[in-house]
TITOR-963626 format. One record per residue (C-alpha): residue in three letters; x, y, z. Coordinates in steps of 0.05 Angstrom, whole numbers. Example, Ala and Ser with C-alpha at 12.3 -4.5 7.8 and 13.67 -1.06 7.14 Angstrom:
// TITOR-963626
<numi residuo="ALA" px="246" py="-90" pz="156"/>
<numi residuo="SER" px="273" py="-21" pz="143"/>
// end
This chain:
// TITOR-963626
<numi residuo="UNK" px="0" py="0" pz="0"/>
<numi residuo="UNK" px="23" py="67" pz="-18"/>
<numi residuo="UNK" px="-4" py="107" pz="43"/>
<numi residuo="UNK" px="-46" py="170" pz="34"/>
<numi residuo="UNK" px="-42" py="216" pz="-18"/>
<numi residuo="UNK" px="6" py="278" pz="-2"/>
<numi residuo="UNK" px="63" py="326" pz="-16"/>
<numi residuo="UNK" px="128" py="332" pz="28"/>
<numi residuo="UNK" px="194" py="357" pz="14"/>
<numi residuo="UNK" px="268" py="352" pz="39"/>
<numi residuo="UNK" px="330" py="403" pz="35"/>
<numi residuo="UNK" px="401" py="383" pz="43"/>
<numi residuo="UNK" px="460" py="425" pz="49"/>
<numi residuo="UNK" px="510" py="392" pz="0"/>
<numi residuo="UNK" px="564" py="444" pz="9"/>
<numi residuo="UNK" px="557" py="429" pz="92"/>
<numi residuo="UNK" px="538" py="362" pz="78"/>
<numi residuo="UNK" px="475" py="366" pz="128"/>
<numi residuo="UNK" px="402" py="383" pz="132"/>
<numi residuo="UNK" px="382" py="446" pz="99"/>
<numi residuo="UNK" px="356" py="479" pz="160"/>
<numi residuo="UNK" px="307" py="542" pz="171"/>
<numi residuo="UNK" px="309" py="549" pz="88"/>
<numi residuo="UNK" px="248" py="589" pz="67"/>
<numi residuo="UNK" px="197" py="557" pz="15"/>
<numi residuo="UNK" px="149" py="576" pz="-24"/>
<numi residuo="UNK" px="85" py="523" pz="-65"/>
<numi residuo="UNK" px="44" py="546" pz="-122"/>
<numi residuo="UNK" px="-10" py="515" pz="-157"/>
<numi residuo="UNK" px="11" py="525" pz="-232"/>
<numi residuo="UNK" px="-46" py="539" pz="-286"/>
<numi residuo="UNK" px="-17" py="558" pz="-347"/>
<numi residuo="UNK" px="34" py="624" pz="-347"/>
<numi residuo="UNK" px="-4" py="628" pz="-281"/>
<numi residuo="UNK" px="12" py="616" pz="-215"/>
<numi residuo="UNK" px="-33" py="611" pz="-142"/>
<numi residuo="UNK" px="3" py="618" pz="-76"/>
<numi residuo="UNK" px="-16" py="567" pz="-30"/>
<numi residuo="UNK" px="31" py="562" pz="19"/>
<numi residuo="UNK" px="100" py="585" pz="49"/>
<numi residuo="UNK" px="141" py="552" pz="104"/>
<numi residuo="UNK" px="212" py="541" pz="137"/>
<numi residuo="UNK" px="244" py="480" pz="136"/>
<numi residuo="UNK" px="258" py="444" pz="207"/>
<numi residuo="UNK" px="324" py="419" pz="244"/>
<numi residuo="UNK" px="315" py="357" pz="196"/>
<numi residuo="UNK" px="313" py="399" pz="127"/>
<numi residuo="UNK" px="239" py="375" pz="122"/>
<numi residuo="UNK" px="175" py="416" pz="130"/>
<numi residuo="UNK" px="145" py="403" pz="195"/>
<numi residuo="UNK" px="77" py="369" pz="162"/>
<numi residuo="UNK" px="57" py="352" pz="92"/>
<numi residuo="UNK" px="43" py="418" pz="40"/>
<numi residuo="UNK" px="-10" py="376" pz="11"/>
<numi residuo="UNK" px="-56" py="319" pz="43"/>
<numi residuo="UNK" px="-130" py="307" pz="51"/>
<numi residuo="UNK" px="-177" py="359" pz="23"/>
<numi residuo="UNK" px="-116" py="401" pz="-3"/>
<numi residuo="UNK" px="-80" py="341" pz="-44"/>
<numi residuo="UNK" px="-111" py="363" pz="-114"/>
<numi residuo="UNK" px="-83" py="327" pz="-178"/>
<numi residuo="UNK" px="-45" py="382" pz="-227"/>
<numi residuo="UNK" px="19" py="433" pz="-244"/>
<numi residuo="UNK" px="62" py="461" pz="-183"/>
<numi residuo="UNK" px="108" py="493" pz="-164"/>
<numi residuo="UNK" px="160" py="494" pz="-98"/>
<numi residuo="UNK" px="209" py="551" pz="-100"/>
<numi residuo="UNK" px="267" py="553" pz="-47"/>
<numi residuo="UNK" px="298" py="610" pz="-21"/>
<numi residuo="UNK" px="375" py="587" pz="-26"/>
<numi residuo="UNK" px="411" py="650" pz="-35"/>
<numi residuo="UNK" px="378" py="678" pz="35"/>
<numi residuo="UNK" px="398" py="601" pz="69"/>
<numi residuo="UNK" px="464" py="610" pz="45"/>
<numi residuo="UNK" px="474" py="680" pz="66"/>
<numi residuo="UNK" px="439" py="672" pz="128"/>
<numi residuo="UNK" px="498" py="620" pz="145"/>
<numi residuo="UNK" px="543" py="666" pz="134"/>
<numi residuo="UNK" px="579" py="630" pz="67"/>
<numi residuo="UNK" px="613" py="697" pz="28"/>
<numi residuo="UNK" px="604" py="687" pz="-42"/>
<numi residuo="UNK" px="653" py="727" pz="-96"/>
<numi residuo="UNK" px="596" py="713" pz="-146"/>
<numi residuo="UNK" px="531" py="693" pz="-118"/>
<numi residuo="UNK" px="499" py="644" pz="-165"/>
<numi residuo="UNK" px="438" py="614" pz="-152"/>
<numi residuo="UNK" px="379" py="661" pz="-110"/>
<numi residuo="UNK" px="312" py="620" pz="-121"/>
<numi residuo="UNK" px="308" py="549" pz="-143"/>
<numi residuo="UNK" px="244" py="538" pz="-176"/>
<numi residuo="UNK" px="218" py="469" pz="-183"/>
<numi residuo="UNK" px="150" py="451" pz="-219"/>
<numi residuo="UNK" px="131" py="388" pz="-227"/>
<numi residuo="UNK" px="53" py="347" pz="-240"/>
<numi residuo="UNK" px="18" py="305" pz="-195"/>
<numi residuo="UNK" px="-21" py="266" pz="-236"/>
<numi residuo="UNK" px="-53" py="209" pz="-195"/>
<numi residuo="UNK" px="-68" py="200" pz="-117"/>
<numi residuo="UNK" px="-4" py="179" pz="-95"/>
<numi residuo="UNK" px="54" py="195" pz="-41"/>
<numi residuo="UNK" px="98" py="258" pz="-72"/>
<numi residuo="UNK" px="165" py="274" pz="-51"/>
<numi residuo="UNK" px="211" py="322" pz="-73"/>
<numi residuo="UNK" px="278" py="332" pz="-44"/>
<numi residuo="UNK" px="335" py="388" pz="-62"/>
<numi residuo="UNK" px="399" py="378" pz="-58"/>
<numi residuo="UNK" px="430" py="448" pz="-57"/>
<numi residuo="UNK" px="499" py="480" pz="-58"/>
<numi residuo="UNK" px="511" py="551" pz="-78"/>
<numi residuo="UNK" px="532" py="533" pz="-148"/>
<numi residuo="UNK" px="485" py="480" pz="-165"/>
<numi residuo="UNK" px="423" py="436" pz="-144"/>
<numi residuo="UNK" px="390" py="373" pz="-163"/>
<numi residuo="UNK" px="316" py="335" pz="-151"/>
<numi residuo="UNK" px="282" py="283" pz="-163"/>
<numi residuo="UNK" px="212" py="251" pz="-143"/>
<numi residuo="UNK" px="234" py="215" pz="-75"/>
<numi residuo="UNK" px="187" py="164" pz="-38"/>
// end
């Protein structure tokens, strides 16, 4: 069994090699060139949102989008750039049947990668 239907993600820190923690997100519901704020959040002491973004009555199928703040992490932590690279990392991805959603980041200040976790 799959479990309920839902939406988490996950941050890590590959440049401290550790959880991504108080990183500022932001999820949109994507229709189009159009985009509709749902939510925005921190992550916790384990990179992770505290609770799901999406379960129960909110889990609707569809376009979105997660956008995380990793210039503010980074310069939060103190990490002096000569050339800051990356600000916002936008990720938009479907959810296209009733099923278990993950989506990690793996973040450095140069580069980032995700993929649909379990």
């Amino acid at each position: 069994m799959a479990g309920p239907a839902r939406l988490t993600t996950h941050v890590l820190d590959t440049m401290h090699g550790k959880p991504a923690v108080g990183m500022r997100f932001d999820l949109a519901m994507v229709h189009g060139d159009h985009t509709h704020h749902i939510l925005s959040g921190h992550t916790n002491a384990d990179g992770r949102a505290d609770r799901p973004l999406l379960e129960g009555d909110s889990f609707h199928l569809g376009g979105y989008e997660l956008i995380f703040h990793v210039g503010q992490y980074f310069e939060r932590l103190g990490v002096e750039l000569e050339t800051p690279f990356l600000d916002t990392v936008p990720v938009r991805f479907v959810m296209s049947e009733e099923a278990h959603y993950h989506v990690p980041l793996l973040v450095s200040p140069y580069g980032y990668s995700t993929y649909r976790g379990s």
